[in-house]
C-alpha positions in Angstrom: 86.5 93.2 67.5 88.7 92.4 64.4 92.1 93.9 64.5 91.6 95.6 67.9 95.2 96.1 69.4 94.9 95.9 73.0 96.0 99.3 74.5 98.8 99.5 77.5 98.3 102.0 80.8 100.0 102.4 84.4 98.9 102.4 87.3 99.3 101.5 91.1 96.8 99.3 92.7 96.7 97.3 95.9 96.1 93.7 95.2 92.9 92.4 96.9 92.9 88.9 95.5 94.3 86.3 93.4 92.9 83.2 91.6 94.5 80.2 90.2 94.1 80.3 86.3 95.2 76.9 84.4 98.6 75.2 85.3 100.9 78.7 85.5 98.7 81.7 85.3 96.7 83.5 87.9 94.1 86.4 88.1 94.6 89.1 89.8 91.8 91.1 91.6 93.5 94.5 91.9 91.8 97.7 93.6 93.6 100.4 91.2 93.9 104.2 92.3 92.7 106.0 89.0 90.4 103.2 87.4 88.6 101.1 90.3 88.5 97.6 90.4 89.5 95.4 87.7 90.8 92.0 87.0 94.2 91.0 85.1 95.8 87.6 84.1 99.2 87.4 85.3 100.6 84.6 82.7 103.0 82.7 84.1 103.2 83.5 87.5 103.0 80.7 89.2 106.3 79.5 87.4 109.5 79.4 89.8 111.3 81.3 86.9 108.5 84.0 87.0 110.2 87.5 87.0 107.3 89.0 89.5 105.2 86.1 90.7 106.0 87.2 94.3 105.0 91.0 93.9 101.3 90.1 92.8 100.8 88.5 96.3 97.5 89.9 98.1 97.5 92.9 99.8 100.5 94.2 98.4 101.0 97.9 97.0 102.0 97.8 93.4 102.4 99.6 90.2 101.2 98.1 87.1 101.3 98.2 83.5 98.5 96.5 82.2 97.0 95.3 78.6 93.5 96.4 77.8 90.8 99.1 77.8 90.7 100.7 80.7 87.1 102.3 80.1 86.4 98.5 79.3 84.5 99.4 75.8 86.4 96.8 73.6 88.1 93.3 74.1 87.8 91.1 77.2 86.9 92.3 80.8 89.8 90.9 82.2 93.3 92.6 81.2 96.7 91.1 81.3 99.5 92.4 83.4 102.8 93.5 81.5 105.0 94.6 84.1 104.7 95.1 87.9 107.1 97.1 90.6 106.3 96.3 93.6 105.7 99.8 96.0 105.3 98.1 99.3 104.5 94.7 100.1 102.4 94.2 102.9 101.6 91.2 103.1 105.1 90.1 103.6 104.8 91.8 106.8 101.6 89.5 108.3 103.0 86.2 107.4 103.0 84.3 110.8 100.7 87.1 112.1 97.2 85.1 112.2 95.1 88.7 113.5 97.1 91.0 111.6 96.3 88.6 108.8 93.2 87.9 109.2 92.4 91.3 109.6 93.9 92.3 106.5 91.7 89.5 104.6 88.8 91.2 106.1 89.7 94.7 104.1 90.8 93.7 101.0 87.1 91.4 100.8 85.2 94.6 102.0 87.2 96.6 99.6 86.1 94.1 96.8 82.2 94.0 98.0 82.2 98.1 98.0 83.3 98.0 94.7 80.5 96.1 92.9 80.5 97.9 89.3 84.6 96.8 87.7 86.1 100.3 86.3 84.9 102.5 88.1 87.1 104.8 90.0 86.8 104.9 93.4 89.7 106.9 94.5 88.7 107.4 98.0 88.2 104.1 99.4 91.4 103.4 97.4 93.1 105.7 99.8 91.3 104.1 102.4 92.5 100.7 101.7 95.8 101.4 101.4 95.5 103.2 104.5 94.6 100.4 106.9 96.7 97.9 105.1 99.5 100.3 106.1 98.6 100.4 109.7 98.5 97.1 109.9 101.9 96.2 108.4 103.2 99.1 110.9 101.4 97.9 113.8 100.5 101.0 115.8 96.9 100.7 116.6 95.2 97.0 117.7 94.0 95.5 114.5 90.4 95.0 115.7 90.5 99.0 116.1 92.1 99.1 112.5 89.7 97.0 110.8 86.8 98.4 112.9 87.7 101.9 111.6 88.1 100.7 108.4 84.8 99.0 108.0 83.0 102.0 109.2 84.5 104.9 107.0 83.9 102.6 104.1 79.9 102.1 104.9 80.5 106.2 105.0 81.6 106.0 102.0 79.3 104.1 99.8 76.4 106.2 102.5 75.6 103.6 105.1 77.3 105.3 108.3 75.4 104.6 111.1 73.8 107.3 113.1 75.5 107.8 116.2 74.7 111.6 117.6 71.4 111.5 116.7 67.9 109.4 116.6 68.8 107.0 113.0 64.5 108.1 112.6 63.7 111.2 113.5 66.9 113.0 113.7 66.8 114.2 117.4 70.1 115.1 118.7 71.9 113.7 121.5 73.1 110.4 122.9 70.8 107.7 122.5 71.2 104.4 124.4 69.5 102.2 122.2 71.0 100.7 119.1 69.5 99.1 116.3 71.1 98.0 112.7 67.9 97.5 110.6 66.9 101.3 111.9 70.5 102.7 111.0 72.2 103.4 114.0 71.3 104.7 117.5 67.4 105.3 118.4 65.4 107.4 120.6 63.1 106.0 123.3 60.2 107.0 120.6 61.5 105.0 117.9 63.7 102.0 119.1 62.4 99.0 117.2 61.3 95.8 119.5 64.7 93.9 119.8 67.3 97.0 119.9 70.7 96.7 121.3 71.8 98.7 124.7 75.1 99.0 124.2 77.5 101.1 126.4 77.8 104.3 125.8 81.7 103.9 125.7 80.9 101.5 122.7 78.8 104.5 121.0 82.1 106.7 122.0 84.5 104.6 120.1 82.2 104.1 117.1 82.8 108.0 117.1 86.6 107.4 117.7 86.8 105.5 114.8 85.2 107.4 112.4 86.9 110.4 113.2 89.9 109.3 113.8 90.5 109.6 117.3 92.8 107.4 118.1 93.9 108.9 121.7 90.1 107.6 122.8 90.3 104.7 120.9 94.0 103.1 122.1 92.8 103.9 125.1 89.7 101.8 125.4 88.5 98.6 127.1 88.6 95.0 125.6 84.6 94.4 126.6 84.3 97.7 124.7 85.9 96.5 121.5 84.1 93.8 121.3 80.8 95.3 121.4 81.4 97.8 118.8 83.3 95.4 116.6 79.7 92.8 117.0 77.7 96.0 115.5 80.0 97.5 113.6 79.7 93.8 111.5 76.4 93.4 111.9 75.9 97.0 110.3 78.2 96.6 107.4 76.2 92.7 106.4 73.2 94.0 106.8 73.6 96.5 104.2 76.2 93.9 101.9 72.7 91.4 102.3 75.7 88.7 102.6 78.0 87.7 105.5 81.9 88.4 104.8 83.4 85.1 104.6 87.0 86.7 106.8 85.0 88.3 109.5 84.5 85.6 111.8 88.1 84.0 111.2 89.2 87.8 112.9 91.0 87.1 116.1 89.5 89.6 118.3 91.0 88.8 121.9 94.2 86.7 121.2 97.5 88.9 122.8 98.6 89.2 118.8 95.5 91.4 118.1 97.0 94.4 119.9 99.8 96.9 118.6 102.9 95.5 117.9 106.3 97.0 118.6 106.4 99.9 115.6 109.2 100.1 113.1 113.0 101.2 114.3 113.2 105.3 113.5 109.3 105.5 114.2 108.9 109.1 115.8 107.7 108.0 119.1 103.7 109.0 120.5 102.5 109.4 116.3 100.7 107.3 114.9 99.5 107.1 111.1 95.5 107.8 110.7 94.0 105.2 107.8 95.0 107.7 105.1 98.4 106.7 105.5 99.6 110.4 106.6 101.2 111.3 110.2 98.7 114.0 111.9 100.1 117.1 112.9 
């Protein structure tokens, strides 16, 4: 549009990925808190005399001021990023962590795949996001249980959550053995499919865990169990995506490194954080 002036706004977003863009510049693929998912070209930042190449890193928590319409009616789709603060930068913390890491890439693509319409607030799985990138830089929980609980509030979220205390069909309460993804979640005896799984029921139990936030039951839980609910928890979430996640199957789910790590010095011992970022009661 002739003579449109392109408008400037704040805001703090966690940075979910980043693109090369010419010989200096890179886009940006933030997850914002009040205006969803957009993308911004950050000019310049590849430079080694850019003033905050190194706070636009993925999985960092930052806050912007961007160029452009943030209800996206006029000018280009992708904005340009003025200034950036960095709030807390994550990813700093996983370098040389290859499961935290990995783990991490695993949320921020989920977080980009839930978000399929740019602009469009999403405040909730913002909070989520932030909260698991959290507790991974802090390292109280086992990532696999961080990215498992992640993975399952989101499908909540966007209203996939499997069914786990009742029949995914017909709705009968109760603990069901069988377990099958194209169904929705655990079946009855009357309607399990042909070719259900039978997981066991401590894998049901820490589906539970997770969602809820239990993380007494879930610390506490067998490797065999973790990864049987992390195999359905995946094969729930890309059945409903209709497309594999490229970082799920680089997750290290049974290396030492995939458990909690020791947490940070003045850390009130015995609390954890849940994935809202917040210390329970």
């Amino acid at each position: 549009m002739a003579g449109y002036r392109r408008q400037l706004y704040r805001d703090d977003a966690v940075v979910l990925r980043v693109q090369k863009l010419g010989e200096s510049d890179r886009i940006i693929t933030l997850l914002t808190r009040r205006h969803g998912r957009i993308r911004a070209v950050a000019r310049g930042v590849r430079r080694t005399t850019s003033r905050f190449g190194a706070r636009l890193e993925p999985f960092g928590h930052v806050d912007l001021q961007l160029a452009g319409d943030p209800k996206g009616n006029q000018g280009s789709s992708l904005h340009t990023v003025s200034q950036v603060e960095g709030i807390d930068l994550y990813g700093k913390r996983f370098l040389g962590d290859y499961p935290r890491y990995t783990a991490a890439s695993a949320v921020a693509e989920t977080a980009e795949r839930l978000t399929p319409v740019e602009r469009e607030p999403s405040l909730r799985l913002f909070q989520l996001t932030l909260g698991a990138l959290k507790s991974l830089a802090r390292g109280e929980h086992a990532t696999t249980l961080v990215l498992d609980a992640y993975l399952l509030r989101g499908m909540a979220l966007a209203g996939w959550a499997p069914a786990l205390t009742a029949c995914a069909v017909c709705g009968t309460p109760g603990r069901h053995r069988a377990f099958s993804v194209p169904a929705g979640g655990a079946v009855c005896p009357d309607c399990r499919p042909p070719g259900a799984a039978h997981p066991a029921p401590a894998t049901i139990d820490l589906m539970s865990a997770l969602t809820t936030g239990d993380w007494m039951l879930a610390d506490a839980t067998e490797a065999g169990v973790r990864r049987e609910c992390s195999g359905l928890v995946a094969a729930h979430l890309q059945w409903h995506l209709e497309r594999a996640l490229r970082s799920l199957p680089l997750v290290d789910r049974g290396a030492p490194g995939a458990g909690p790590v020791p947490p940070p010095q003045g850390a009130a011992a015995g609390r954890g954080t849940d994935l809202n970022g917040e210390r329970p009661e």
